[in-house]
C-alpha positions, 0 to 999 in steps of 0.5 A: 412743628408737630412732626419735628418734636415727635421725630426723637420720639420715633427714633428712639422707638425703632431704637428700643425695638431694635434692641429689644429683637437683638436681645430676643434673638441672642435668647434665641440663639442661647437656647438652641445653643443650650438645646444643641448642647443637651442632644449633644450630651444626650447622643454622646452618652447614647454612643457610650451605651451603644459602644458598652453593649457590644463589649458586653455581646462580644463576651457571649459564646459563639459570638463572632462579631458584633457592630454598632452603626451610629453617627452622634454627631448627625442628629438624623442617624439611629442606632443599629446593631448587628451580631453574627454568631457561629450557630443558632444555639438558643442559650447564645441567642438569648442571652444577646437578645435580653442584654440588648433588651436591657439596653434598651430599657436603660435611661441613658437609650430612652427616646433611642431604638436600636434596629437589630439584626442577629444572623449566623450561616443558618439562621437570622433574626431582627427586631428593636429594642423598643418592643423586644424579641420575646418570641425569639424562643427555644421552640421558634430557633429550633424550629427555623434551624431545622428547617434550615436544614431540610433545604440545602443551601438556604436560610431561615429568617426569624420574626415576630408574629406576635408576642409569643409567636415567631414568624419564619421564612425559608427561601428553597432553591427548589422548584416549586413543583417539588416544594409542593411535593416534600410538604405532601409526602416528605416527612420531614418537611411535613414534620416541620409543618405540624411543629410550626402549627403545634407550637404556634408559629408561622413557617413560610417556605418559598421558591421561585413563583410560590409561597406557601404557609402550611400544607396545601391540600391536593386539589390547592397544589393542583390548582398550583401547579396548573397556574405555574406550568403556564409560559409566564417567568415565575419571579424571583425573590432576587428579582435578577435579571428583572421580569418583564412579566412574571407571576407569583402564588401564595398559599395560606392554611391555618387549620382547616382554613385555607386562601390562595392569592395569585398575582401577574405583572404585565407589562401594559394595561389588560387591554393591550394582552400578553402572556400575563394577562393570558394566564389571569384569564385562564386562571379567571375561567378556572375558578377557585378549587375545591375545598379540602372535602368537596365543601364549597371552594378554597378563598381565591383572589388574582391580582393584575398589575401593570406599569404606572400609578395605580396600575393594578386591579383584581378579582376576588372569589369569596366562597360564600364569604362577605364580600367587602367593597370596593375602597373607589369602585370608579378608580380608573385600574378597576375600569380598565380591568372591567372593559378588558374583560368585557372585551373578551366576553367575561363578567367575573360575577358570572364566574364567583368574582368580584372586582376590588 
């Protein structure tokens, strides 16, 4: 009897329960409706404003073209703008780059960063409008240009290395033996180093197989020029056709402080040898340079990379300097540089290194 007279009781619970969870779900669905409808408006009006600025940049002298990529509809796009321009007069540069500052700063962009690109035959540039390019001086676009000019056929490229600091890159089309020799004795390009460090800025010129940041001392150019006259292919900044092995030199001078970073690719584990594990060795057995003075050696760190997770380990040589530790001294690469090299009869803290 009982279980006959609470029946209607239950009946009539799942019924309120039913109820209750279709009129939850209709909220739910009114307020993805009523959200979707908001970041509908939102993006929209982010177009608007996307669509206004480049009419307005479009204006600007020696503006040729500028283009906004962005799909208000897909909820996962973000804004980009690119400009191109006839040449790298900072009036122009400028005057872009502070309407796209302003842009960015209206209410209708909050929560919206627009990626950046300004670009000319010469020279380019990047940035958002979140943080701004106010590095992109008068000193740093005339500075990129110009030395876009002392290497035939390249580009400068211009970015922020600080809020008043610019950093730029030159990509050569020279062999590297003769960027070493211009940035020693030819005085426009040398020139063009004291202007980067008197200004504050960072010019990094490269070529196949070297970068270099400053000017190098002659014993760091030496060391240089002994790593690359092995047979190892130097890489590319195309990286076309791609390098079964290959290696690269980095060089830094801030002042009168100076660090080297080398680095092979291999295609096997150091055990297995080849070209580019032969001149990690070599270069292993020669030690770091002299510093500038015959004071100590030059900072120097030879990296070893091969096919495969975590296939890479290195070799550090502090001159004097504290020595970090390593992040896993058990991680299987170190292991294997380790009994590689003790197969060939080397413990690098015999020669000033430490594995990392």
């Amino acid at each position: 009897m009982g279980t006959t007279s609470q029946a209607p009781r239950i009946a009539a619970a799942s019924l309120l329960v039913g109820v209750l969870a279709t009129a939850l779900t209709g909220c739910q669905f009114l307020g993805d409706v009523v959200e979707g409808q908001r970041l509908s408006s939102e993006r929209l009006a982010v177009d608007g404003a996307l669509r206004q600025l480049t009419a307005e940049i479009e204006k600007v002298a020696l503006v040729e073209s500028a283009d906004y990529d962005f799909d208000a509809g897909d909820v996962a796009s973000t804004p980009t703008l690119r400009v191109e321009l006839s040449g790298p007069e900072f009036a122009s540069w400028h005057e872009v780059a502070s309407r796209i500052e302003e842009a960015g700063a209206d209410d209708s962009m909050r929560g919206y960063t627009v990626a950046v690109t300004l670009d000319s035959p010469t020279v380019g540039s990047w940035f958002d409008s979140q943080y701004g390019a106010s590095w992109l001086s008068e000193d740093a676009i005339r500075l990129a240009a110009d030395a876009a000019s002392a290497f035939p056929e390249s580009h400068a490229d211009v970015s922020g290395a600080s809020s008043a600091s610019a950093y730029i890159t030159v990509s050569t089309h020279e062999p590297a033996e003769q960027l070493l020799d211009r940035l020693a004795d030819d005085p426009r390009v040398v020139e063009l180093s004291e202007r980067a460090t008197a200004g504050g800025h960072w010019l990094s010129l490269s070529a196949d197989g070297l970068e270099v940041t400053g000017a190098p001392s002659p014993a760091v150019a030496q060391w240089t020029r002994g790593v690359l006259a092995s047979d190892v292919p130097r890489l590319t900044r195309t990286a076309e056709p791609t390098l079964d092995e290959w290696v690269i030199v980095s060089l830094s001078v801030d002042g009168s402080s100076s660090s080297i970073s080398a680095t092979w690719g291999g295609t096997s584990e150091p055990s297995a040898g080849g070209q580019a594990w032969d001149g990690f060795l070599a270069a292993l057995r020669g030690g770091a340079p002299a510093a500038e003075g015959g004071d100590g050696c030059v900072p120097l760190l030879l990296s070893y990379s091969w096919p495969g997770a975590g296939g890479s380990a290195g070799a550090f040589a502090s001159c004097g300097e504290p020595v970090p530790e390593p992040a896993n001294p058990d991680r299987p690469a170190l292991k294997a540089m380790r009994d590689a090299l003790a197969a060939e009869g080397i413990v690098p803290e015999d020669l000033g290194f430490s594995l990392s």
